[in-house]
N, C-alpha and C positions, 0 to 999 in steps of 0.2 A: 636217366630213366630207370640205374636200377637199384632206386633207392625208393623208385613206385612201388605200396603193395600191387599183388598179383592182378585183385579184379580188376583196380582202375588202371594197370598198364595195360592188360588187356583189351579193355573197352578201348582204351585208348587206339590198340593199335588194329582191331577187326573195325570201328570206323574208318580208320583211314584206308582201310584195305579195300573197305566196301566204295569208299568215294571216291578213289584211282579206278577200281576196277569199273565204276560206273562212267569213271572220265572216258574210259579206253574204251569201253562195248558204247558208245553212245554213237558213236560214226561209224561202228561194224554194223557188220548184217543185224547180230541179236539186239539192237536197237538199245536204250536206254531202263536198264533195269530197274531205275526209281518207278517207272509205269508198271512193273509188275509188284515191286515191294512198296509201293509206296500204300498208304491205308487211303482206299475207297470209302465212298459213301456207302451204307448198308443197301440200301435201295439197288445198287450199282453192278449190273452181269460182272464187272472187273473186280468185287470186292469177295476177298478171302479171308479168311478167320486168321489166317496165319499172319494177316498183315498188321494185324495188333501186336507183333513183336518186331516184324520185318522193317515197320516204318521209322523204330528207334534209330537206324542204321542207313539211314539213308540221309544224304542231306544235297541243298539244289546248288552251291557254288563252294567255296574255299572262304570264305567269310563266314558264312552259314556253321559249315565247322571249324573252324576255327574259334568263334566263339564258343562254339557249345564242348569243345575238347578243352578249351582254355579254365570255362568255368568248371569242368569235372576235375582237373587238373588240380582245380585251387582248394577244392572245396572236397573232394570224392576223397581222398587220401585220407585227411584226418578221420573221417567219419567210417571207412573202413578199419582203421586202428581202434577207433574205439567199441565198434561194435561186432567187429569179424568180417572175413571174407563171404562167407556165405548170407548171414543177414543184408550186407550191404548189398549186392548182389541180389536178392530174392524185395529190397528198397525200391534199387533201382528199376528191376523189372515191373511191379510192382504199378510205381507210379508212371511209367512209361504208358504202360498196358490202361492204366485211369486216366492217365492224359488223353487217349486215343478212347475214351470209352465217352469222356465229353466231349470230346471234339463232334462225335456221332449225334450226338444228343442235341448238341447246336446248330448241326447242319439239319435234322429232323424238324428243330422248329423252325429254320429258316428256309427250309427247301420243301419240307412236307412232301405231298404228293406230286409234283410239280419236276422231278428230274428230267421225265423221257421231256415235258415240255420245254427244258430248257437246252434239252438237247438237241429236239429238234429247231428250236431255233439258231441254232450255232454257235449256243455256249460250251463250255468247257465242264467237263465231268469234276467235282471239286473231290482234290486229293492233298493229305496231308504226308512230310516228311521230316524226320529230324527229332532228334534228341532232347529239344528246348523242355518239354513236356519234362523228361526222369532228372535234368538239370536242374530244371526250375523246383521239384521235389527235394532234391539235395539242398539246393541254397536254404528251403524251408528247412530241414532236416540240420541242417548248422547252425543257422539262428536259435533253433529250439534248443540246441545241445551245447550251442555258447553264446547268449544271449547279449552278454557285453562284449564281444566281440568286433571290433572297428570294423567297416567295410565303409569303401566308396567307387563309385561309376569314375569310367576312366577318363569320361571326357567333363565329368562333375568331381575332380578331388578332395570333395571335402569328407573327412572322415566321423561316421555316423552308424551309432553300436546298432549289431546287427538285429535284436529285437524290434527295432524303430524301423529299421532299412527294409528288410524284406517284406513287410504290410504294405507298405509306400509303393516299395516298387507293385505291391500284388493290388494295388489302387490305381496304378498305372496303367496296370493290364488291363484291367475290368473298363475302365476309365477308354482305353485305345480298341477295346473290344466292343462296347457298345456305340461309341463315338468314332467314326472310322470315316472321317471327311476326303483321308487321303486314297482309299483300297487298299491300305495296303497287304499283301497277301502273305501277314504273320498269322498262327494259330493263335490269336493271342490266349481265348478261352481253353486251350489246349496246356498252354504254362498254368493256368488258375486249376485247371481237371488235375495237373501233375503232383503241386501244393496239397489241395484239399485230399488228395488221398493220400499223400504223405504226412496229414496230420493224421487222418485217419488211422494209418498204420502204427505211427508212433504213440498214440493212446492208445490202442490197444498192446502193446508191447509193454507201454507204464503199469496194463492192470495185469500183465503178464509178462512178467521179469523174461527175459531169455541169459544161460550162459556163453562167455565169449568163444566164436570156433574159430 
């Protein structure tokens, strides 16, 4: 670990902090803190402006992050060396914060006016958590920065430069996001919010060079 730069050992280890300390308050009195950080639907009495940062840090089991610390792990390091602490850092929040901006957006067209009604029927208030969103920016954010770069899925080994890879996979998403036979209850359109503002950012960075901090 300390041969992590700064930002992603950090990130690294205020998740994990944040996901013990929500294992532990979840059978105390103060109840389960992803229901307060986790990010609400706008429509939502529960939803806070602050939870477009809050929800980065939150995640629902030990899988959950585990993945999503494994791929900042692999991925967050190089792209902090190359571009600084602080850019990477101001990346990750960045697309964190666009991940949860679509995620809103999706739930607007899919829920519209229609919340209190599904509340009153005794659905569930839809809340997103987790890091997958500023993740799934980075893996964009690698591809673009080393495009023949091998990568491959760990339960698929075959190895495939990552220019080709991360489309595919962002084909997957869109593909699991609109087709979703099973429910399952991935953000998926919230990985694709994370991407697309990370390409955003990094063309805007191509038309304006920054130096390394």
């Amino acid at each position: 670990m300390s041969i992590l730069p700064p930002v992603t050992l950090n990130l690294l280890i205020i998740n994990f902090l944040f996901w013990l300390a929500s294992a532990a308050l979840a059978t105390g009195a103060l109840g389960d803190i992803r229901e307060v950080l986790g990010l609400y639907y706008w429509q939502s009495s529960r939803f806070h402006v602050y939870q477009f940062v809050t929800y980065m840090f939150q995640h629902a089991d030990f899988s959950h992050i585990f993945f999503n610390m494994f791929g900042l792990f692999m991925f967050g390091p190089v792209l902090e060396h190359v571009w600084g602490s602080r850019r990477y850092l101001f990346f990750f929040l960045f697309t964190g914060i666009g991940a949860g901006i679509v995620q809103e957006a999706v739930w607007t067209v899919q829920i519209g006016n229609s919340l209190n009604d599904i509340l009153l029927a005794g659905g569930f208030e839809p809340i997103t958590i987790g890091a997958s969103g500023a993740i799934f920016g980075i893996l964009l954010a690698f591809a673009m920065t080393f495009p023949d770069a091998r990568m491959m899925l760990i339960f698929l080994p075959i190895p495939v430069k990552a220019k080709y890879f991360v489309p595919i996979y962002a084909l997957i998403e869109l593909f699991s996001g609109i087709y979703n036979p099973l429910g399952d209850n991935v953000a998926h359109f919230a990985h694709l919010g994370g991407a697309l503002f990370g390409v955003i950012l990094i063309l805007y960075w191509k038309k304006h060079p920054f130096s390394h901090n």
